[in-house]
Residue, then its C-alpha position, 0 to 999 in steps of 0.5 A: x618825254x625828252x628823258x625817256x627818249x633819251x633813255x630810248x635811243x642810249x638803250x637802242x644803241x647800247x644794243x646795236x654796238x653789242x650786237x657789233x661788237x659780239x658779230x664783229x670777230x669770230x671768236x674762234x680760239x685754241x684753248x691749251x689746257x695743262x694736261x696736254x689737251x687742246x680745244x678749238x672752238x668758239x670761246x666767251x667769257x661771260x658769265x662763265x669761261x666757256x667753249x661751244x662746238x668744242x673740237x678736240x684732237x684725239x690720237x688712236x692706238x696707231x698713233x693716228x691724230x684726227x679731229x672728233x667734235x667733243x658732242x660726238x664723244x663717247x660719253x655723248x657730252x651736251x651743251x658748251x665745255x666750261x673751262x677752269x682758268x686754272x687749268x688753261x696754259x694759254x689761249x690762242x686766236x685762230x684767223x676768220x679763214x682758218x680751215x679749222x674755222x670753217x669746219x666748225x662753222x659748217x658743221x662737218x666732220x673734222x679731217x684726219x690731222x696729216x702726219x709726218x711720214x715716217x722714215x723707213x726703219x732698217x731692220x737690224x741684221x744681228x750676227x752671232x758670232x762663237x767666241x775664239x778661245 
């Protein structure tokens, strides 16, 4: 009797120090693949290295950036993006008040990513100019 409500409470609390230690961080990450790409969103590692609610940054013709939830892609994607180790740079933390963060959480469609202002171009006068013989 002793043995078995031993064997209660270890599992009790084995559950409940998971439960914290899963809810204790936000687990949000910016994952940096070798092709360039880089994906934010809620990272685990087991069973498989994996990313829900994947945000991505994707840049138009214009050379506009903004932020697309990968579910919403063209390709209409289902389910978490499972990552190759071999294929990641580098992983990054991002902070519990990252505005990124809140995003993802609230389920909002990511803002436009702001740009750097580009500097007036001058147009180039060129003068044609007859040789002197």
């Amino acid at each position: 009797m002793i043995i078995f409500l031993g064997a209660i409470l270890i599992g009790i609390l084995l559950g409940v120090s998971l439960i914290y230690l899963t809810k204790k961080k936000s687990n949000y990450y910016a994952v940096f693949l070798n092709n360039g790409a880089i994906y934010f969103g809620k990272l685990s590692t087991f069973p498989k290295l994996k990313l829900d609610d994947a945000i991505f940054i994707q840049v138009d013709q214009q050379g506009q950036a903004s932020f697309q939830r990968f579910k919403d892609a063209f390709w209409m994607p289902k389910g978490p993006i499972y990552l190759n180790q071999n294929s990641i740079l580098f992983i990054a933390p991002l902070g519990e008040n990252s505005p990124l963060v809140n995003l993802i959480e609230q389920k909002q469609v990511p803002p436009q990513i702001p740009q750097q202002p580009q500097p007036p171009t001058i147009p180039s006068t060129s003068t044609t100019s007859t040789p002197q013989q």
